[in-house]
TIVO-2410 file (N, C-alpha, C; in nm, 3 decimals):
# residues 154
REC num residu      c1      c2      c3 atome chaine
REC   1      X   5.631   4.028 -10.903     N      A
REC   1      X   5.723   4.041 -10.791    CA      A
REC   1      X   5.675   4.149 -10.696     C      A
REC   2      X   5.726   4.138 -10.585     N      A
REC   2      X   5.645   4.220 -10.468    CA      A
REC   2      X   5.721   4.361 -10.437     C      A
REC   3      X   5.685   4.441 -10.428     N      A
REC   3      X   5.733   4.573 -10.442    CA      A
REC   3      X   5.812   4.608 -10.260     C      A
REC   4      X   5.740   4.572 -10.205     N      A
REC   4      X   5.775   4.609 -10.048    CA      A
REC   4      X   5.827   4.484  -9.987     C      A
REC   5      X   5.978   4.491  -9.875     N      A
REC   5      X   6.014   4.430  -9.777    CA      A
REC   5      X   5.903   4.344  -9.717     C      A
REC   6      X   5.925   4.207  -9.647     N      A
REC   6      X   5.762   4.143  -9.590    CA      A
REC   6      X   5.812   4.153  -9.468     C      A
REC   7      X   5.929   4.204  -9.369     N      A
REC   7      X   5.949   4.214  -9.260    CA      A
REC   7      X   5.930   4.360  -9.224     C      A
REC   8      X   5.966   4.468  -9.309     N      A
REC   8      X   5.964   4.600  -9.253    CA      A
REC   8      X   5.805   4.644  -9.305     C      A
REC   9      X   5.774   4.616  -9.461     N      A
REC   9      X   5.660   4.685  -9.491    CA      A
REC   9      X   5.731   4.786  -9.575     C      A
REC  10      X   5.838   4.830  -9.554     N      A
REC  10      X   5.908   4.946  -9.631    CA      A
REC  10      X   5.917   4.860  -9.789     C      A
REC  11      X   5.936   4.992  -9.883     N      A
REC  11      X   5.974   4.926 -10.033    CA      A
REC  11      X   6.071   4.842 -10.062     C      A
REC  12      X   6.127   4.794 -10.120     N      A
REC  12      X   6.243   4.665 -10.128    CA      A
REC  12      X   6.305   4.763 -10.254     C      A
REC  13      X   6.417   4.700 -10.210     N      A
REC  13      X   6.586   4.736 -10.305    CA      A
REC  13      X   6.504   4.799 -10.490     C      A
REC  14      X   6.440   4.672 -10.537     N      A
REC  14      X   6.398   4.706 -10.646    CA      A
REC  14      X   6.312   4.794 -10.665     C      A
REC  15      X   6.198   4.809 -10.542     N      A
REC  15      X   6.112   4.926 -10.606    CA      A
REC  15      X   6.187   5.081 -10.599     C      A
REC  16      X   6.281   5.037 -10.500     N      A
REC  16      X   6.356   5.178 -10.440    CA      A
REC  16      X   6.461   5.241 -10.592     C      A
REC  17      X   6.516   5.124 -10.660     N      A
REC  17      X   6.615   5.125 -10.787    CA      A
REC  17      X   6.514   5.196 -10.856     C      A
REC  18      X   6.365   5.162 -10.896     N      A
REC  18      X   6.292   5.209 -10.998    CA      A
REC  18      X   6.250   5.405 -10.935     C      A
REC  19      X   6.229   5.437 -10.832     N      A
REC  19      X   6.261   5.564 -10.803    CA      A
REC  19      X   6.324   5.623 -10.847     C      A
REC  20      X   6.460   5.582 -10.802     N      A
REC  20      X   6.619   5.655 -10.821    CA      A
REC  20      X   6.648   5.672 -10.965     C      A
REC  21      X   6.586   5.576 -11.051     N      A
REC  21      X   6.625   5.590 -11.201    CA      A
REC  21      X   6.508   5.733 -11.248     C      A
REC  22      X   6.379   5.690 -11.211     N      A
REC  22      X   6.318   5.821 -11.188    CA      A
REC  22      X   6.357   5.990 -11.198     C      A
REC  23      X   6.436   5.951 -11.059     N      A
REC  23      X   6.502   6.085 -11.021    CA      A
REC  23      X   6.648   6.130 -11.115     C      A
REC  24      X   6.651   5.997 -11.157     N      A
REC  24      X   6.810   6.046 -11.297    CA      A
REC  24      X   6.774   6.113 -11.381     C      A
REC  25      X   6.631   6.102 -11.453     N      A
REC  25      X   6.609   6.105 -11.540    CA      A
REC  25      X   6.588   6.279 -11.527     C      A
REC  26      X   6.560   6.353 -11.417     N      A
REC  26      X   6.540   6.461 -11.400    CA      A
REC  26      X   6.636   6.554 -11.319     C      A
REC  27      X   6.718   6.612 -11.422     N      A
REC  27      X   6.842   6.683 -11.371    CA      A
REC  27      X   6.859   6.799 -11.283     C      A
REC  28      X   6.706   6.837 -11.321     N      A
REC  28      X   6.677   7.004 -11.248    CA      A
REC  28      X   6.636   6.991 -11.119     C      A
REC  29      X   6.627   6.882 -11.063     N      A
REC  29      X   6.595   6.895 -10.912    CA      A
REC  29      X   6.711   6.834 -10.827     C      A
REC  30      X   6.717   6.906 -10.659     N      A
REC  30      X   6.825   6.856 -10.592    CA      A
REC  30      X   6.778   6.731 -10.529     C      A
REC  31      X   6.826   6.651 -10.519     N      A
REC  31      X   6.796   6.543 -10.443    CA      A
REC  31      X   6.917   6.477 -10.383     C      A
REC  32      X   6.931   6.387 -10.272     N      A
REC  32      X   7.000   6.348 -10.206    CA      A
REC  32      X   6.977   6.220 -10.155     C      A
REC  33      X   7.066   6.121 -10.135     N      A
REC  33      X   7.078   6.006 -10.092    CA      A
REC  33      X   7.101   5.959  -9.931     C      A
REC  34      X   7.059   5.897  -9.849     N      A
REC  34      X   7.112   5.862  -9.695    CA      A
REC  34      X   7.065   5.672  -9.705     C      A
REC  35      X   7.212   5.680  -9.689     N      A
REC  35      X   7.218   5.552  -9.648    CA      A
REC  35      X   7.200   5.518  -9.499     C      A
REC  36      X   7.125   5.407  -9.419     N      A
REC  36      X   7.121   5.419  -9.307    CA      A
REC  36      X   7.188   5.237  -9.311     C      A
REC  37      X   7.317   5.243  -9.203     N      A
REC  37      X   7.306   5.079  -9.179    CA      A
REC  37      X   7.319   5.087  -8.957     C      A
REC  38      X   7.200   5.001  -9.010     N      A
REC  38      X   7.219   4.957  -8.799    CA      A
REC  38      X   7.364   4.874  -8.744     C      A
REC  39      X   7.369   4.987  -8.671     N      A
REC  39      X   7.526   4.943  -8.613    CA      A
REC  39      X   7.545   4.795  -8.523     C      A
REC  40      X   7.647   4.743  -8.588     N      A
REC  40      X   7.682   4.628  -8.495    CA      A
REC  40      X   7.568   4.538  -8.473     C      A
REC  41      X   7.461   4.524  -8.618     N      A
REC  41      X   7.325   4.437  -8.600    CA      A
REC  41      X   7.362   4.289  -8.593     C      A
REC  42      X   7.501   4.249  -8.657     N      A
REC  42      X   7.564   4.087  -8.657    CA      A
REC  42      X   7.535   4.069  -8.504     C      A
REC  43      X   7.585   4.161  -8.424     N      A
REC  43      X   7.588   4.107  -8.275    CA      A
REC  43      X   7.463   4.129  -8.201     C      A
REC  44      X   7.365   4.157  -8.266     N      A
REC  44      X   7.262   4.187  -8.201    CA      A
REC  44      X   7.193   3.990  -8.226     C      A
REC  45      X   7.224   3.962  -8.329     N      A
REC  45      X   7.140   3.866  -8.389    CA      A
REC  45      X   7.202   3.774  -8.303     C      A
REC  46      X   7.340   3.777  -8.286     N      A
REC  46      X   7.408   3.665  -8.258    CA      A
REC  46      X   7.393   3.656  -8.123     C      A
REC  47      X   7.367   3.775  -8.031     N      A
REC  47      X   7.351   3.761  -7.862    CA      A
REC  47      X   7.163   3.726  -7.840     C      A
REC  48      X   7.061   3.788  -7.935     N      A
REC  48      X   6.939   3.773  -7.860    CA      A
REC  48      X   6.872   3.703  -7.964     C      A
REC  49      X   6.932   3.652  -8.103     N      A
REC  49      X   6.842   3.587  -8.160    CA      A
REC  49      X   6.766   3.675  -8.270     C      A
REC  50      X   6.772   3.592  -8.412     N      A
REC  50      X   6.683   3.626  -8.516    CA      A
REC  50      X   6.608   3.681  -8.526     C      A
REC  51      X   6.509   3.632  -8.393     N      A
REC  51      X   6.399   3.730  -8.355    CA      A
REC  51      X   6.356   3.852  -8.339     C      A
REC  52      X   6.463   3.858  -8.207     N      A
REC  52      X   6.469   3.999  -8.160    CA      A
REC  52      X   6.507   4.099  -8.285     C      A
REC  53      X   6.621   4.007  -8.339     N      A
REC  53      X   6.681   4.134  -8.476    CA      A
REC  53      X   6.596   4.136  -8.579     C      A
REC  54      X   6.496   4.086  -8.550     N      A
REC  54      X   6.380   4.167  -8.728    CA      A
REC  54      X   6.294   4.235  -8.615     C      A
REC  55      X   6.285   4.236  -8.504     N      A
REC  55      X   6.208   4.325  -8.403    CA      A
REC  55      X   6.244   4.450  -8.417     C      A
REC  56      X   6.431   4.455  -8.395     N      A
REC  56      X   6.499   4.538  -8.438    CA      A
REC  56      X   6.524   4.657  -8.507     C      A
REC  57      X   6.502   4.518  -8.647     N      A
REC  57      X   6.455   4.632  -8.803    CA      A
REC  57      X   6.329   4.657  -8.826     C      A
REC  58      X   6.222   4.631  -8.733     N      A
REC  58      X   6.145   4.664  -8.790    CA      A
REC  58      X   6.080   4.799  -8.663     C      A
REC  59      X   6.145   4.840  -8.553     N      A
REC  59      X   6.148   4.938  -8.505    CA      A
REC  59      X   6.276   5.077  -8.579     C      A
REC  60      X   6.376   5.009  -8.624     N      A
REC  60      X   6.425   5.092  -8.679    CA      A
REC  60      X   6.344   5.154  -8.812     C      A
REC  61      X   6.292   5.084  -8.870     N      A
REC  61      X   6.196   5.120  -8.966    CA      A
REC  61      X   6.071   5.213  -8.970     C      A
REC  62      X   6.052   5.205  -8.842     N      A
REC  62      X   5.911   5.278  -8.805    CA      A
REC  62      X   5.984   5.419  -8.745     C      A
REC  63      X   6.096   5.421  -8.700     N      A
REC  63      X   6.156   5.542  -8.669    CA      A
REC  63      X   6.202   5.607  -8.769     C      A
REC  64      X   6.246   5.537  -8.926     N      A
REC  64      X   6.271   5.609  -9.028    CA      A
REC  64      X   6.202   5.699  -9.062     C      A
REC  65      X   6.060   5.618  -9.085     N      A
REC  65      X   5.931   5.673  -9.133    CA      A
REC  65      X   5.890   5.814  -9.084     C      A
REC  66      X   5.921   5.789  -8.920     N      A
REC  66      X   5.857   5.854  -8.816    CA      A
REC  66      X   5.937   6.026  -8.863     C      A
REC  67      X   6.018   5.992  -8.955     N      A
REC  67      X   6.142   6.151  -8.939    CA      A
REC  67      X   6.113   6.162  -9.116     C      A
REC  68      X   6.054   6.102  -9.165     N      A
REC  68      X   6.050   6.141  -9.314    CA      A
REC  68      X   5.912   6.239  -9.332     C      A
REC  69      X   5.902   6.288  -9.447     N      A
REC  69      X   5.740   6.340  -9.502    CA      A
REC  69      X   5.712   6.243  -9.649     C      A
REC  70      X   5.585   6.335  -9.702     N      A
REC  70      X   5.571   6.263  -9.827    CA      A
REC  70      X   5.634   6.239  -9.927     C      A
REC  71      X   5.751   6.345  -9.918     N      A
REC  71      X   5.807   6.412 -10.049    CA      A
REC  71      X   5.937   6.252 -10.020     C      A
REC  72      X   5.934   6.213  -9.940     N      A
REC  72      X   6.102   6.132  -9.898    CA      A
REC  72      X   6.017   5.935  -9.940     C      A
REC  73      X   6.135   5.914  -9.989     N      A
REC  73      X   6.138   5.783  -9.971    CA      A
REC  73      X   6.209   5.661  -9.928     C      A
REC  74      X   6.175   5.591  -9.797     N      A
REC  74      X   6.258   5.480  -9.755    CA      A
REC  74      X   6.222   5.350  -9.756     C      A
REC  75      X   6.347   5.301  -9.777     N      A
REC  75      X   6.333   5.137  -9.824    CA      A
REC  75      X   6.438   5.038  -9.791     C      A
REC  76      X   6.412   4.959  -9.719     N      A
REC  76      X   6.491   4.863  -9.735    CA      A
REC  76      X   6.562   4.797  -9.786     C      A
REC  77      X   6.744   4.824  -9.857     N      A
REC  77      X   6.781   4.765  -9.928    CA      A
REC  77      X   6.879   4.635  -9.948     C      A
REC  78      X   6.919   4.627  -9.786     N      A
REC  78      X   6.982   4.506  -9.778    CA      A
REC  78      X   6.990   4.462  -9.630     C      A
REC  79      X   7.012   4.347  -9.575     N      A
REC  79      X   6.960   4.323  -9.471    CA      A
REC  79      X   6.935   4.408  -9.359     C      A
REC  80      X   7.068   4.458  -9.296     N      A
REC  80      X   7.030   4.583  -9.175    CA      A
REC  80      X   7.038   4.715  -9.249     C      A
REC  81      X   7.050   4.787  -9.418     N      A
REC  81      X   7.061   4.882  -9.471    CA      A
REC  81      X   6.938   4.969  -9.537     C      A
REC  82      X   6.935   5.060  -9.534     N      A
REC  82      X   6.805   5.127  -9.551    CA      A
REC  82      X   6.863   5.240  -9.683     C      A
REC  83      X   6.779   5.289  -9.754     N      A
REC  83      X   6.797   5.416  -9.849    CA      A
REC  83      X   6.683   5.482  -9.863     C      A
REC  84      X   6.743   5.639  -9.821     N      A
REC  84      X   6.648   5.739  -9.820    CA      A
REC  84      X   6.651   5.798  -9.957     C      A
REC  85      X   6.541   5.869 -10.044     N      A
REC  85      X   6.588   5.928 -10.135    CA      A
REC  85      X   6.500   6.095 -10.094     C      A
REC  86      X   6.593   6.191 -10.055     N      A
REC  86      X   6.542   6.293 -10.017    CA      A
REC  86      X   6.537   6.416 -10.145     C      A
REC  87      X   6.426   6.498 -10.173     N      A
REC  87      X   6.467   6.582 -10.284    CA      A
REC  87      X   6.470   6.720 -10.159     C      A
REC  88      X   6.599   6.674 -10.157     N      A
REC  88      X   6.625   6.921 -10.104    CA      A
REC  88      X   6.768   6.867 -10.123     C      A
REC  89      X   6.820   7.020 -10.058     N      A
REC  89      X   6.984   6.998 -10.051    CA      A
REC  89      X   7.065   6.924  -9.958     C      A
REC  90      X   7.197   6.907  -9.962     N      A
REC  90      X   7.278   6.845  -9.874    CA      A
REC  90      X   7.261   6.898  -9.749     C      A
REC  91      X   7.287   6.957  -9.728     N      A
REC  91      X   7.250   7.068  -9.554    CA      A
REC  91      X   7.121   6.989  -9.483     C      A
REC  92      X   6.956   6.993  -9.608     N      A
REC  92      X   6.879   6.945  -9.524    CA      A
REC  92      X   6.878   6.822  -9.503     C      A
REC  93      X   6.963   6.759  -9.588     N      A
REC  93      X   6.923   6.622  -9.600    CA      A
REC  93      X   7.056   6.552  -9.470     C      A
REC  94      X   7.169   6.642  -9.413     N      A
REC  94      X   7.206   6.621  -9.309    CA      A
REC  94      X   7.144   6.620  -9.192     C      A
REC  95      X   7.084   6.743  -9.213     N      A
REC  95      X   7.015   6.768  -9.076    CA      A
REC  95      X   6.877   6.613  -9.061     C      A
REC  96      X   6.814   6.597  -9.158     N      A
REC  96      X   6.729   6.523  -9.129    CA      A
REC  96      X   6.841   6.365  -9.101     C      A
REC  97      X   6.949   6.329  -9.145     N      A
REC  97      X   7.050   6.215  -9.130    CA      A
REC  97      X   7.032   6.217  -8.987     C      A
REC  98      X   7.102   6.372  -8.911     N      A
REC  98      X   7.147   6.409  -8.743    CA      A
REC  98      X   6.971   6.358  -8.713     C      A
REC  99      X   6.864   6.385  -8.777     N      A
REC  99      X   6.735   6.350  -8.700    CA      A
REC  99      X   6.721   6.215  -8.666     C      A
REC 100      X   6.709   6.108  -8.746     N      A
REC 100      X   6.753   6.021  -8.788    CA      A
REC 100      X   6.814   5.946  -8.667     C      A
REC 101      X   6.917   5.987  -8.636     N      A
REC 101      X   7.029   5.910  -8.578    CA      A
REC 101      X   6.995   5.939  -8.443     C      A
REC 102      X   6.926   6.026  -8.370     N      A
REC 102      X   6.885   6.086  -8.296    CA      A
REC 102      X   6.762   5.991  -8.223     C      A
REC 103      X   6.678   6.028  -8.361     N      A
REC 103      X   6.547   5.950  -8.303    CA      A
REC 103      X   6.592   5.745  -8.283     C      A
REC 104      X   6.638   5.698  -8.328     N      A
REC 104      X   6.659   5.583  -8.348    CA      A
REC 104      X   6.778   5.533  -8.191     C      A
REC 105      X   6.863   5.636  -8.165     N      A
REC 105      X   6.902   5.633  -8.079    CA      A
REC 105      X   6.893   5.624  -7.967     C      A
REC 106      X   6.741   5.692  -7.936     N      A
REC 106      X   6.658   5.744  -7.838    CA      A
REC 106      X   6.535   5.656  -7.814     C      A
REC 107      X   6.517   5.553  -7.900     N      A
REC 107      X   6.430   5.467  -7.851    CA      A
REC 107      X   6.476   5.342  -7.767     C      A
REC 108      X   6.426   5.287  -7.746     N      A
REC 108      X   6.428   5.156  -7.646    CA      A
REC 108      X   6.327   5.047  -7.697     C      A
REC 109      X   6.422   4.923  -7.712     N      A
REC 109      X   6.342   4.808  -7.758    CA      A
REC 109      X   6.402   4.682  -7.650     C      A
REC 110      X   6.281   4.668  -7.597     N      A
REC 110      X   6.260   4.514  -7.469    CA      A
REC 110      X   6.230   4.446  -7.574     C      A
REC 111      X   6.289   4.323  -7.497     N      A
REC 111      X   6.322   4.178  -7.578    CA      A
REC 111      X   6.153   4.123  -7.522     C      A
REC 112      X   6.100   4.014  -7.603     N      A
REC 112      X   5.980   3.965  -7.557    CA      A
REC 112      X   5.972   3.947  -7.467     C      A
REC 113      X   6.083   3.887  -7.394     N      A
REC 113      X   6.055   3.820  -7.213    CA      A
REC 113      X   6.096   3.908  -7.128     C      A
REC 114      X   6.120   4.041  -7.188     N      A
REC 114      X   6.122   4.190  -7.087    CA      A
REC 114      X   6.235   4.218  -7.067     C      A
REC 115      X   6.324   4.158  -7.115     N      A
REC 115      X   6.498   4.204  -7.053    CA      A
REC 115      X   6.508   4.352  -7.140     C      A
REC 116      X   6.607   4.403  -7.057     N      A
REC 116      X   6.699   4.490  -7.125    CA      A
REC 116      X   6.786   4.471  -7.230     C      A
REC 117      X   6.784   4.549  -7.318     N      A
REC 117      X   6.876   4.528  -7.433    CA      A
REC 117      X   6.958   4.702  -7.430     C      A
REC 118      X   7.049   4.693  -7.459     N      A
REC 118      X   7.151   4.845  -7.473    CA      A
REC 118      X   7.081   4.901  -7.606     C      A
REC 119      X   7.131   5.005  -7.647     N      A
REC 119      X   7.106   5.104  -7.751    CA      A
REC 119      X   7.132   5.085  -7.867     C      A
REC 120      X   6.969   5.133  -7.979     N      A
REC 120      X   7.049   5.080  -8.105    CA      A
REC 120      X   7.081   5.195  -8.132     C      A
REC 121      X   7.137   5.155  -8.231     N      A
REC 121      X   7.244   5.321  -8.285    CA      A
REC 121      X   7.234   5.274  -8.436     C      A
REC 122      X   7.257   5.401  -8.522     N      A
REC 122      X   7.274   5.375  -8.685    CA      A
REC 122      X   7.364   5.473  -8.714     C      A
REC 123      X   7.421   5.415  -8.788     N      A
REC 123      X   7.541   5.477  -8.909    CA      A
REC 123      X   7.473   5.600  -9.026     C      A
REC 124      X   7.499   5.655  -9.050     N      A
REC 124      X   7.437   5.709  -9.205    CA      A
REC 124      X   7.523   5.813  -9.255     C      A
REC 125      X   7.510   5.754  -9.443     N      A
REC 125      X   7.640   5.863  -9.514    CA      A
REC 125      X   7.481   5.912  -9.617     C      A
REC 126      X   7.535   6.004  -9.660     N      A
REC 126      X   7.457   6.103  -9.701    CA      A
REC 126      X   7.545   6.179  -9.876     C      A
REC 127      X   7.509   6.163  -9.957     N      A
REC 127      X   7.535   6.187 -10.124    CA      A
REC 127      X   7.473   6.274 -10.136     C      A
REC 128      X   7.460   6.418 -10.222     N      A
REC 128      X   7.415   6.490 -10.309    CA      A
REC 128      X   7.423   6.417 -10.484     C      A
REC 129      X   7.329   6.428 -10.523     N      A
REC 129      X   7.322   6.385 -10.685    CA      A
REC 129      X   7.409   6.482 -10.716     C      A
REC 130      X   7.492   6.471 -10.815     N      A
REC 130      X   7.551   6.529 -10.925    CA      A
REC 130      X   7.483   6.525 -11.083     C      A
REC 131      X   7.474   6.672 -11.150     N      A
REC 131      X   7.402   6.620 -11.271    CA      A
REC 131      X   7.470   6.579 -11.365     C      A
REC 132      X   7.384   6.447 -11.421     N      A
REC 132      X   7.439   6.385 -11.503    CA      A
REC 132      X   7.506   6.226 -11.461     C      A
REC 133      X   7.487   6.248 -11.300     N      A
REC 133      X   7.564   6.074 -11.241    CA      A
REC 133      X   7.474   6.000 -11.234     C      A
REC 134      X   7.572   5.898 -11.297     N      A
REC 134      X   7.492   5.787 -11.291    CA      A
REC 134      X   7.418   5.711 -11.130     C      A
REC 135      X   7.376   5.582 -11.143     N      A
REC 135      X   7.248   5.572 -11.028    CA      A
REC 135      X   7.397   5.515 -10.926     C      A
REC 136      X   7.505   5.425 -11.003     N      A
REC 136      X   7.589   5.312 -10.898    CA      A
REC 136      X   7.680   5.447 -10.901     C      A
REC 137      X   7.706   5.530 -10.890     N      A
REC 137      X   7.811   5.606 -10.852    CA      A
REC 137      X   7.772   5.710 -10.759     C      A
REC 138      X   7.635   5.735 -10.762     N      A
REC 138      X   7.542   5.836 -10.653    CA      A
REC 138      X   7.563   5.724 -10.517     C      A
REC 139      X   7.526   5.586 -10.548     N      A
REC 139      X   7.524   5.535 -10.448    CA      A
REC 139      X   7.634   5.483 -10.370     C      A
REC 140      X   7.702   5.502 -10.448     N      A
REC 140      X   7.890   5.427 -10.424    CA      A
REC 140      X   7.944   5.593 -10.326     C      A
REC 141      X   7.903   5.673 -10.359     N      A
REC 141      X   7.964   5.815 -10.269    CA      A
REC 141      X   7.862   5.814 -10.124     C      A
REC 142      X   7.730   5.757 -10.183     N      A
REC 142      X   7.647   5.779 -10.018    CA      A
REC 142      X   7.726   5.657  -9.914     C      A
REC 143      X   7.768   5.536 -10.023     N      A
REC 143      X   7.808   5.400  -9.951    CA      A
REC 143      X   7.920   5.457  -9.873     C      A
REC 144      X   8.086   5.509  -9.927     N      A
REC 144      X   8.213   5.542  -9.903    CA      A
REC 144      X   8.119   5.649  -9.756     C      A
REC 145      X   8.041   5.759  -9.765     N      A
REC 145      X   8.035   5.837  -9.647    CA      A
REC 145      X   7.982   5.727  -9.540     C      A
REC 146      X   7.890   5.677  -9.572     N      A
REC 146      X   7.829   5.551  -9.476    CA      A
REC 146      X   7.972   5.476  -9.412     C      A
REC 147      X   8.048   5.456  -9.492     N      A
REC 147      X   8.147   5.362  -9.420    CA      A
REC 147      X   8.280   5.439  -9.384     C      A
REC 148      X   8.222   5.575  -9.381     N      A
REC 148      X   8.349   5.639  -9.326    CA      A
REC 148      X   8.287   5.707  -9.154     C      A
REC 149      X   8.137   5.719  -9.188     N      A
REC 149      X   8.086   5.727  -9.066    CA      A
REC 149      X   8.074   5.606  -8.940     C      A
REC 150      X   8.073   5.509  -8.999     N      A
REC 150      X   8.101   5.354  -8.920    CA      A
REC 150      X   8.218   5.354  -8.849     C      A
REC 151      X   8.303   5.422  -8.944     N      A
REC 151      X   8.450   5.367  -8.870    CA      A
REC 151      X   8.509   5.512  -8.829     C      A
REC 152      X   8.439   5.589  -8.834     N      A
REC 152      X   8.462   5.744  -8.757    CA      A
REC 152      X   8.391   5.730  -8.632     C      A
REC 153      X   8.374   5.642  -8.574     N      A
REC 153      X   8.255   5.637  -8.432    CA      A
REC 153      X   8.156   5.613  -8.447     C      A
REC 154      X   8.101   5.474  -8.419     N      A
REC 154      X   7.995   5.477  -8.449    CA      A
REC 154      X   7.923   5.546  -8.309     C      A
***
């Protein structure tokens, strides 16, 4: 089975799961979770087409990258959703979220035949590991901030 997304290039859900169990296994380090989901991507697909929206994700993707280092890992885990797995604390792993949201915000993506398209924007909730939590409950607290940031403005 193939380890990486074939539209982004980023790791896929499963190689990203085999990390995170990784990082369970080791209690003494801080690490942190960021969920990223692209805002309002249903309507992106539905006004310019399939196309444009893996154009989409796959500029959002390159802007992930573009704000991570070696130590970070992102991956693609469900259609417009991304997971970072950052090892520092909550603080940095906000500040790099605010980077994040920033840089992705700030780009501009033309449709093939040159039109204008408005701004993408992304959501992102952000978890500290707790020691000793399990992998679906680290991710269930990054999910609840993710979807409290959605519906706090996107």
């Amino acid at each position: 089975m193939a380890d990486s997304d074939a539209l982004t290039g980023l790791p896929n859900r499963r190689s990203f799961e085999r990390r995170m169990a990784a990082c369970l296994r080791d209690d003494s380090a801080t690490h942190c979770l960021v969920l990223t989901d692209i805002d309002h991507f249903k309507k992106v697909n539905d006004s310019y087409g399939h196309l444009f929206g893996d154009q989409v994700l796959r500029s959002v993707a390159r802007g992930l990258q573009a704000c991570l280092d070696e130590s970070q890992l992102v991956a693609r885990v469900g259609g417009e959703e991304f997971a970072i797995m950052v090892p520092a604390s909550l603080a940095h792993a906000a500040q790099l979220a605010e980077r994040i949201r920033l840089t992705v915000a700030g780009s501009r993506i033309r449709r093939r035949d040159g039109g204008q398209v408005g701004q993408i924007t992304v959501s992102l909730g952000v978890a500290a590991r707790r020691p000793g939590e399990a992998a679906e409950a680290w991710f269930e607290r990054a999910d609840r901030a993710l979807y409290a940031a959605k519906h706090g403005g996107r």
